[in-house]
C-alpha positions in Angstrom: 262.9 194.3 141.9 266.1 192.8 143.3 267.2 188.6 143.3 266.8 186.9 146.3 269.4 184.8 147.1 268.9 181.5 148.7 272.2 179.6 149.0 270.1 176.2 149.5 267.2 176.7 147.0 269.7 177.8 144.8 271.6 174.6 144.6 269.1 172.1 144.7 266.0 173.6 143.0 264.9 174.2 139.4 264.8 177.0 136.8 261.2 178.9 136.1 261.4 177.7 132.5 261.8 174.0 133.1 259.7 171.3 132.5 259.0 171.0 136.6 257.4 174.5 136.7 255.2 174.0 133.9 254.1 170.3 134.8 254.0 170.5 139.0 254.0 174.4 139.8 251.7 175.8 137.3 248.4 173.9 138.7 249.7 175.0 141.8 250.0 178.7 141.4 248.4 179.2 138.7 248.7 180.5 135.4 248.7 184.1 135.6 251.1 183.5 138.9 253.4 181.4 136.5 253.8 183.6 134.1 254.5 186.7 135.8 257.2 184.7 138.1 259.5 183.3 134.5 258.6 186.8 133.2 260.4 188.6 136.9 263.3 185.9 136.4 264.0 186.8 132.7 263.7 190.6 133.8 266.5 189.5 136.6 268.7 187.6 134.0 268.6 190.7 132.0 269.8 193.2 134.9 271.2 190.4 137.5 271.5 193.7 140.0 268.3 194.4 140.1 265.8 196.6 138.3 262.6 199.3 138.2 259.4 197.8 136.8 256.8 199.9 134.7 253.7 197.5 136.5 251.7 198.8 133.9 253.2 197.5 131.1 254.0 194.5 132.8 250.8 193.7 133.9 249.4 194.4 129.8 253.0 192.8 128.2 250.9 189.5 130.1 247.9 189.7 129.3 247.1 190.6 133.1 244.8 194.3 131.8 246.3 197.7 133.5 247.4 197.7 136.9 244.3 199.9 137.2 241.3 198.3 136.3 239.0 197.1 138.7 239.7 193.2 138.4 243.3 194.3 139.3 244.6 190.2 138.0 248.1 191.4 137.9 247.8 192.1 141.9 246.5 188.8 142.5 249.3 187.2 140.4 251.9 189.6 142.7 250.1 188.0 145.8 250.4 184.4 144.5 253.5 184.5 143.9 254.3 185.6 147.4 251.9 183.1 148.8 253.8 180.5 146.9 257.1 181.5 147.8 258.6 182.9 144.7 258.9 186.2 145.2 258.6 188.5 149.0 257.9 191.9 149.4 260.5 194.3 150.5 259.5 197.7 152.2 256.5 199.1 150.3 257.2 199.3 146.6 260.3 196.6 146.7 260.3 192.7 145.7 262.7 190.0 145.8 262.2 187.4 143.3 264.0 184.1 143.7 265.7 182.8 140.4 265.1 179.1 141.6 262.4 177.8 143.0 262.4 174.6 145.0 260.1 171.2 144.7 256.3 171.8 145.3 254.9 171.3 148.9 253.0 167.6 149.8 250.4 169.8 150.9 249.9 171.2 147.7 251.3 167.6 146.2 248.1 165.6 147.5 245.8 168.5 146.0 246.6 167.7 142.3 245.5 165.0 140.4 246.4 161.5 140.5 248.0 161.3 137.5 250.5 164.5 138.1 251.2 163.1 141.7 252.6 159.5 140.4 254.4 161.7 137.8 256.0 163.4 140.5 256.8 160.7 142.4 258.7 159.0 139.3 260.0 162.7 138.8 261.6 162.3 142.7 262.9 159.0 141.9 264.6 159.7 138.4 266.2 162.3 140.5 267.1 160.5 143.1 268.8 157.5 141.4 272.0 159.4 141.1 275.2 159.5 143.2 274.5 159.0 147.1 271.0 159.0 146.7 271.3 155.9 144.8 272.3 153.8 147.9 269.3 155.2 149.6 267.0 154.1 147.2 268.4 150.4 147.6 268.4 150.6 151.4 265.2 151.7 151.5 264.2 149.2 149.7 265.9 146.4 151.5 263.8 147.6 154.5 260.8 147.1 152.7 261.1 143.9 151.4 261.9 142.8 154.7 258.9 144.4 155.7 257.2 142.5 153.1 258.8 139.0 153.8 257.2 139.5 157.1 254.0 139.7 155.9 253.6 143.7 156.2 250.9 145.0 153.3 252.1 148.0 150.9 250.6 150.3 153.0 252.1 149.6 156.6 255.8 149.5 154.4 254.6 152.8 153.3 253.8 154.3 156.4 256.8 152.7 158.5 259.2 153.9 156.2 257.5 157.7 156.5 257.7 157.5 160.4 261.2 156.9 160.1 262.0 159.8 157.9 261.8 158.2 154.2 260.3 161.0 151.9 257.0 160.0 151.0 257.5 159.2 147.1 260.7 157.6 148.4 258.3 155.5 150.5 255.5 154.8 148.6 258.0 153.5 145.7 259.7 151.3 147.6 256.4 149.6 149.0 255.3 148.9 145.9 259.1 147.7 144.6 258.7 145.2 147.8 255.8 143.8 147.2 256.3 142.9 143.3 259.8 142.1 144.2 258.2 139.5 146.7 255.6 138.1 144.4 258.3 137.3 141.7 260.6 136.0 144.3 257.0 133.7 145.5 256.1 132.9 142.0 260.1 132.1 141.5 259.8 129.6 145.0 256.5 127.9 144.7 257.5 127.1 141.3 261.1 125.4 142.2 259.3 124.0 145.0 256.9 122.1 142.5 259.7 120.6 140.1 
């Protein structure tokens, strides 16, 4: 087992052990899948070179049985993890395991439930509201409440913002920014209008 190196992943994605993993990638992958990945990356940390597995005892120091029995878990927690992207195979008995992993796919987003995908999107945002990416957060928003003062609903601000690149969270945020942002500025109006 040897890292693999991914200048980009490496810079912008998160640690196996962090709250992220646990909350986004395990429903994902997985338990078995999760496991075995944090328990490759702490092997790595260990020898950062590289290092010769005993898949036995791996597979039973997890809970996974023997490599051997007839269930064989631990190989269908080796093929998630490849599936998923945390890990590739290298030759016939090699593997490359990443160190960081990167966010979860929408395509696997949209499959978990409702209550994990809003948490992700405030998980996006939190993130997001730092240094450059602060200004896109307000410009994107500008361009929905002007959306929004032109009588475009949540989800057409949504989706216009998506067509023109906006990361979905990113989008569906700022739609529903707009449109309370609009209703206080109403409220605010109708109410100066009536003194």
């Amino acid at each position: 087992m040897v890292p693999w190196d991914d200048p980009i992943e490496d810079t912008v994605g998160v640690h196996p052990r962090s709250l992220y993993v646990e909350l986004f990638w395990l429903p994902v992958a997985g338990p078995a899948a999760t496991w075995l990945f944090r328990h490759l990356v702490d092997e790595l940390e260990q020898a950062p070179d590289g290092v010769d597995l005993d898949l036995d005892q791996t597979a039973r120091s997890l809970g996974l049985g023997g490599t051997g029995n007839r269930r064989d878990s631990f190989g269908r927690a080796v093929a998630r993890c490849t599936h998923y992207g945390f890990t590739r195979r290298i030759g016939d008995d090699g593997l490359a395991v990443r160190r960081v992993i990167g966010r979860v796919p929408r395509r696997q987003l949209i499959r978990l439930p409702a209550s994990l995908q809003e948490r992700h999107r405030a998980w996006e945002l939190d993130r997001a509201g730092d240094g450059a990416n602060a200004v896109l957060v307000r410009r994107t928003r500008l361009v929905a409440l002007d959306l929004r003062l032109l009588g475009v609903d949540a989800p057409g601000i949504e989706r216009h913002l998506q067509r023109r690149g906006t990361h979905p969270s990113l989008a569906y945020e700022s739609a529903q920014w707009a449109w309370s942002r609009a209703e206080d500025e109403t409220t605010r109006s109708a109410a100066q209008s009536v003194l």
